[in-house]
Structures are given as C-alpha cells and as structure tokens.
C-alpha positions in Angstrom: 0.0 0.0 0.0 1.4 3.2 -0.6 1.5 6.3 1.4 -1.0 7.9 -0.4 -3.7 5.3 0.0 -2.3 5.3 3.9 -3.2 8.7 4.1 -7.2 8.6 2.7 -7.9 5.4 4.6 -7.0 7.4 7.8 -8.7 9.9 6.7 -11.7 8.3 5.9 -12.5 5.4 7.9 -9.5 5.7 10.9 -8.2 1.9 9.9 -5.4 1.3 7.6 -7.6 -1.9 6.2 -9.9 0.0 4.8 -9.6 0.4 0.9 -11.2 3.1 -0.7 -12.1 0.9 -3.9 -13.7 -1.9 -2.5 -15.0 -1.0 0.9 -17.9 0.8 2.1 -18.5 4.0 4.1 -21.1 4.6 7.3 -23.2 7.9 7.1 -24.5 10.0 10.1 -27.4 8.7 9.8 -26.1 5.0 9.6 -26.9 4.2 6.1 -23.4 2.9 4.2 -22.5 4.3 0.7 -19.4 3.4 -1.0 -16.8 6.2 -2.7 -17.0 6.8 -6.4 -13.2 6.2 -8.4 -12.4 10.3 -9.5 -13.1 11.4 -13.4 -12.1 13.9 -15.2 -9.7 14.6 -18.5 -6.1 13.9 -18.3 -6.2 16.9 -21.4 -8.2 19.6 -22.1 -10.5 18.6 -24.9 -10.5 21.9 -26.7 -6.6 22.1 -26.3 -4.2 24.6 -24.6 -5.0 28.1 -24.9 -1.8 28.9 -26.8 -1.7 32.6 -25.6 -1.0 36.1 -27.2 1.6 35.9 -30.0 3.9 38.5 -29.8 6.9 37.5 -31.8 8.3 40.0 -34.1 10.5 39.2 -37.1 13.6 41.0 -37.2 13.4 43.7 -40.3 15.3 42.3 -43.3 17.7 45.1 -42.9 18.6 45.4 -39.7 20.8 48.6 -40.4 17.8 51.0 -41.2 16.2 50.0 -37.6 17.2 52.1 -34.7 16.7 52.1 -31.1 15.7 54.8 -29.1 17.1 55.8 -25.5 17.4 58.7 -23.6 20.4 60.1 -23.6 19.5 61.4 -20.1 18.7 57.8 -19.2 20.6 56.4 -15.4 19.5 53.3 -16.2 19.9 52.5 -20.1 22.4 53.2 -22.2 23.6 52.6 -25.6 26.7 50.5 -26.2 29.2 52.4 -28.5 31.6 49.7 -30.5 35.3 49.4 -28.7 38.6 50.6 -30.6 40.1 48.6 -32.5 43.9 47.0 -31.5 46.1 50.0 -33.6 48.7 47.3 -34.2 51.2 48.6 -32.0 53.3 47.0 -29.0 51.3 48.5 -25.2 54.2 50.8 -23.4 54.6 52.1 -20.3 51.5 51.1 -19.2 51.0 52.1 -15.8 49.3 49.5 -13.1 46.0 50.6 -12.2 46.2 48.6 -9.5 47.6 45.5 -8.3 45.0 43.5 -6.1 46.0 41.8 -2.6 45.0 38.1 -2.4 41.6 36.9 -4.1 39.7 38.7 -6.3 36.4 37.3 -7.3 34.2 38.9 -10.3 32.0 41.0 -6.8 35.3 42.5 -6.0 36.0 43.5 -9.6 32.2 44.6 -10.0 30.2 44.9 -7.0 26.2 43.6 -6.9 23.7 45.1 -4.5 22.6 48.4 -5.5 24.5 48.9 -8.7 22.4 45.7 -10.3 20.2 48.7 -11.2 22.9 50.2 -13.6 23.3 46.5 -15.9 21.9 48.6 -18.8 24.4 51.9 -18.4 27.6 50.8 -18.9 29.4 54.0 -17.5 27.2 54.5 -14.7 28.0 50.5 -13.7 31.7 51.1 -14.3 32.1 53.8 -11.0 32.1 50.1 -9.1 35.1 48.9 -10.7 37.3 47.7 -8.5 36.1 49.3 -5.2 36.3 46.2 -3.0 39.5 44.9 -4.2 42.3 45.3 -1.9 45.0 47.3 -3.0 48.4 45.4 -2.3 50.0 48.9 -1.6 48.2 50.2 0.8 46.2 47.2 2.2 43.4 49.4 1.5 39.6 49.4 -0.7 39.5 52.0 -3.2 42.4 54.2 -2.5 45.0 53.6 -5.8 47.8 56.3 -6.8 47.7 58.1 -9.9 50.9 57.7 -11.6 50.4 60.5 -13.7 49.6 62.9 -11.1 51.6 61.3 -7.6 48.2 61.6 -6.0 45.5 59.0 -4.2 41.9 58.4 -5.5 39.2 56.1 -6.2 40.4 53.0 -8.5 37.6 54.3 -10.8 38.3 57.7 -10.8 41.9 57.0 -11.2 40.9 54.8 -14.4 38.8 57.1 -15.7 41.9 59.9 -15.7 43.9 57.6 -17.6 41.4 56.9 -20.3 40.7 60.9 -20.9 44.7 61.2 -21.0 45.2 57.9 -23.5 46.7 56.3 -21.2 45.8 52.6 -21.1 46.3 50.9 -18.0 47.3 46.8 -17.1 45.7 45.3 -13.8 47.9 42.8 -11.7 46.1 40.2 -9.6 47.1 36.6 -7.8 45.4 32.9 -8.1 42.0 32.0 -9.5 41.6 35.6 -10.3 38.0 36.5 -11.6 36.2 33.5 -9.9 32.4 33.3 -8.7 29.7 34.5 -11.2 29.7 35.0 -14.8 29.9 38.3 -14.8 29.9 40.0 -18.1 30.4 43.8 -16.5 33.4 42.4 -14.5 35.2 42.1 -17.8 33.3 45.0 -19.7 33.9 47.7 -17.2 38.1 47.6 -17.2 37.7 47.3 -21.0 35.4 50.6 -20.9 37.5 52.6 -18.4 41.0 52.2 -20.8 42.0 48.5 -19.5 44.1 46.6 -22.1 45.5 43.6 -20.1 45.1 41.8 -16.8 48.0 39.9 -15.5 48.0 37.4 -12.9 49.1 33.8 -11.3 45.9 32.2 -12.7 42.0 33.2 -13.7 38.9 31.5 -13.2 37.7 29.6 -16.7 34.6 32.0 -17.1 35.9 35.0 -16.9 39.1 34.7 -18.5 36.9 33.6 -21.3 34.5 37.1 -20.9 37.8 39.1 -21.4 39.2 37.6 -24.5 35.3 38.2 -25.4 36.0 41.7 -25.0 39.5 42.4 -26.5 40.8 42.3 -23.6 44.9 40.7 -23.0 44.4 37.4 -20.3 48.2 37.0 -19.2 49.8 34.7 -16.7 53.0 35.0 -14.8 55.2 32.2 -16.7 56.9 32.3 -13.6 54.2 32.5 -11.1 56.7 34.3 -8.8 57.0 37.3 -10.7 53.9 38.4 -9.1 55.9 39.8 -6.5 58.4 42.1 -9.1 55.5 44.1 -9.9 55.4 47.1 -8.0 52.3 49.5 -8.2 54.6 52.2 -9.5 55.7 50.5 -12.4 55.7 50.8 -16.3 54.4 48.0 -17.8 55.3 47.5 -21.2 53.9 44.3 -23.4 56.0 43.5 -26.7 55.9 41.7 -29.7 52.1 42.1 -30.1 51.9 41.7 -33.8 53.3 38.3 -33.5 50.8 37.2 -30.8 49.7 33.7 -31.6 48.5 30.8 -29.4 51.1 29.0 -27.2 53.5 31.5 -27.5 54.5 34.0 -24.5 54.5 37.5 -24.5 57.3 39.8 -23.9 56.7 42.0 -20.7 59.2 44.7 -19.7 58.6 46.3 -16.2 60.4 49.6 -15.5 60.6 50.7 -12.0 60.5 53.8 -10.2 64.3 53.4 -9.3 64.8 53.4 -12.8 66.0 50.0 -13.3 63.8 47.1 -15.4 63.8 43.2 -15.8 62.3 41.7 -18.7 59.4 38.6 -17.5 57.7 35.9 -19.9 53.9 36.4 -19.4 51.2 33.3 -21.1 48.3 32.8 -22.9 45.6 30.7 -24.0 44.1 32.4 -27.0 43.2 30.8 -30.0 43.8 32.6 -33.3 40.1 33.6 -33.4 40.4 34.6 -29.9 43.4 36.6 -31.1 41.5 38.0 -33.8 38.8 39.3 -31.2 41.6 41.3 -29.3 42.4 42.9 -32.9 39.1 43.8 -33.8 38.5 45.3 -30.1 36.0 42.9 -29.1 34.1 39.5 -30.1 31.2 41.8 -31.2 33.2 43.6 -33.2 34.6 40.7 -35.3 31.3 39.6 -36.3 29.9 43.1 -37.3 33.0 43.0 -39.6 32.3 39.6 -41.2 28.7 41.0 -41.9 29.6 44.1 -43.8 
C-alpha cells in the first residue's frame, strides 16, 4: 500500500484496512455508501489556450532600424563599439592597481545596489574595482595616480587615464575573476582604458568574458613574478603583432628606481580569440564579417 492510500484510509474510515475501492463508508445517519473512483480529462479537450503571440521578425535590414534611448537615461544606455587593436606594442602602461589576495568577479564589479545600472555601462563602471584590496596600501578603493603622484578612487583613477590615452594593465594573484559569470566584470576595465590583466591564474569564465572583450588574459610564466610588480611601475607588453597561441608574451617592467627586468607572461588564445583582441572585441569581429 502506498502512502497515499495510507493517508485517505486514515482519513476516511480511521483503519489502515480499509480500501477506498472496495469497501464501504457509514453515514450520520447509519446508512453505508461506498466512494466513487475520480473522473475527469487527463487533457483539455478543446486544447491549450496557446496565448497572445507577440513574436516579431527581425526587419530584413537590420541597419535601417534604430533604437531609441534617452540620452538622459541612469539606467539604459547605448553600447558604443570598442577601438580597435592599432597594431602597435602597449608601453609604459602604468598599473592601475595591483589586487592583494583573491579577487572574485564581486570584487571587480560589486552587486547590491548597482544591479540597477546592468543597462548603463558608464554609470555601472564607477564600481570597478572598489572592494578589491589594494596590495600597496592594504586598502579598498584608494589607488595612486601615476600620472599625477596623488591617491583616489580606482575608478576615478581609471577614468583619468582613459581621458589622457593612457591605457592601464591590472595585476592580480590565483584564481583571479572566480564566482559568477559576470559580463560587467570584464566589460567595465575594457570601458574605463583597461588593455591587459595579469595574474598567477583566472577562473575559466571570466578569463573567457575578457578575450570576449578584446581584452589581454596574461599569466606569470613564472608565477613568482607576481611579486616584481610594484604598483609604481611601467608596464610595457612587446611583440604584439606576432601574438599567436602557445607563444608567450614579452613584458618589460620599468621601476621607479629606474631599473627594469624583462618577465615571460602566457596565454591561451586561440587565433580567433586573437582575432577578437584585434578587432577590439568579439562583437566587433562579427559586425566586420557581416559588412
């Protein structure tokens, strides 16, 4: 007997002998009946109501559509395409910042409150960074500006770079990137003037999201280089126009004291992951093999 049936002969009749099939019922006033087996259809007979249909076939030429946002939108925004790779070698890069121990895709872009910005790209990007911990200073969101000698928010600093052409490298430790698939994690360092991100290891995902958007996914060949970076330094990644999978990249630091050493950095790009970081993004690869 199963549970079920356990349940409505309880119910019923207070003895677990009594089966609801076979057996009869006493009434109030003393007269026995017996249960009637349960109808009704297994399907509706007139069918599923199959709803409103809303779907919309793309116009034949997408090109002539447009979409409409405010401009004065906080919450929506229009994504402009990245610039292109300009073919040259990345020098003297300076370090944004070079993150303390873990940093998971919340530290790189925080959830909570800014989940309401997914659709503004800039707005979302003044998280960047802000929980990390800066291996300078031991500190959240205080970085130096190498350009100007003075402390600020890793955003802020960022953005500086960017309005002075200035792109910027990001040096992290083991399993960098790990937790959820973040998109904005890797879309906001590309947006603010980002151009590589170098570390002992990344997590699968989000290394993947960066090559996605042109973004450089290094690793120490050596993973004890981490420590020769110094948050001061010049970073400067060479050979560029040769970059092809299995084959390191050339990274010169150059130090405050004026002295440099010369460190073998790794990838995992394929050559139409490599072709993504020429064209400035994954996105931008296809809208040029659709022109």
């Amino acid at each position: 007997m199963c549970f079920c049936q356990i349940v409505t002969a309880l119910a019923l009749a207070g003895d677990l002998r009594f089966n609801p099939l076979t057996d009869s019922l006493t009434g109030a006033s003393g007269e026995e009946f017996r249960l009637e087996p349960p109808t009704g259809e297994e399907l509706p007979s007139k069918g599923f109501d199959a709803g409103e249909e809303c779907y919309q076939e793309p116009p034949a030429k997408g090109s002539s559509s447009s979409v409409d946002v405010d401009p004065n939108s906080n919450r929506l925004q229009l994504l402009t395409p990245f610039d292109k790779w300009d073919g040259n070698d990345i020098e003297d890069a300076p370090v944004l910042i070079k993150v303390y121990l873990k940093c998971t895709t919340d530290h790189i872009s925080s959830a909570g409150p800014w989940l309401k910005y997914r659709g503004h790209l800039d707005n979302i990007s003044n998280n960047m960074f802000i929980t990390a911990i800066n291996e300078e200073n031991k500190e959240m969101n205080s970085v130096k500006n190498q350009l100007t000698g003075e402390y600020g928010p890793v955003p802020d600093t960022a953005r500086y770079y960017k309005a002075q052409g200035v792109k910027w490298v990001v040096v992290g430790d083991s399993n960098y990137g790990e937790g959820s698939s973040r998109e904005h994690a890797a879309l906001e360092p590309r947006h603010l003037g980002g151009v590589a991100i170098i570390v002992r290891s990344f997590a699968r995902i989000h290394e993947t999201n960066l090559k996605k958007q042109g973004m450089l996914p290094l690793t120490f060949a050596d993973p004890a280089d981490y420590d020769k970076f110094q948050p001061s330094d010049r970073v400067s990644l060479l050979g560029l126009a040769n970059l092809s999978p299995g084959q390191p990249v050339r990274c010169v630091l150059k130090h405050s004291d004026g002295s440099s050493e010369e460190i073998q950095l790794n990838h995992t790009m394929n050559e139409t992951q490599i072709s993504w970081f020429q064209a400035g993004s994954a996105l931008n690869k296809m809208a040029d093999m659709f022109r």
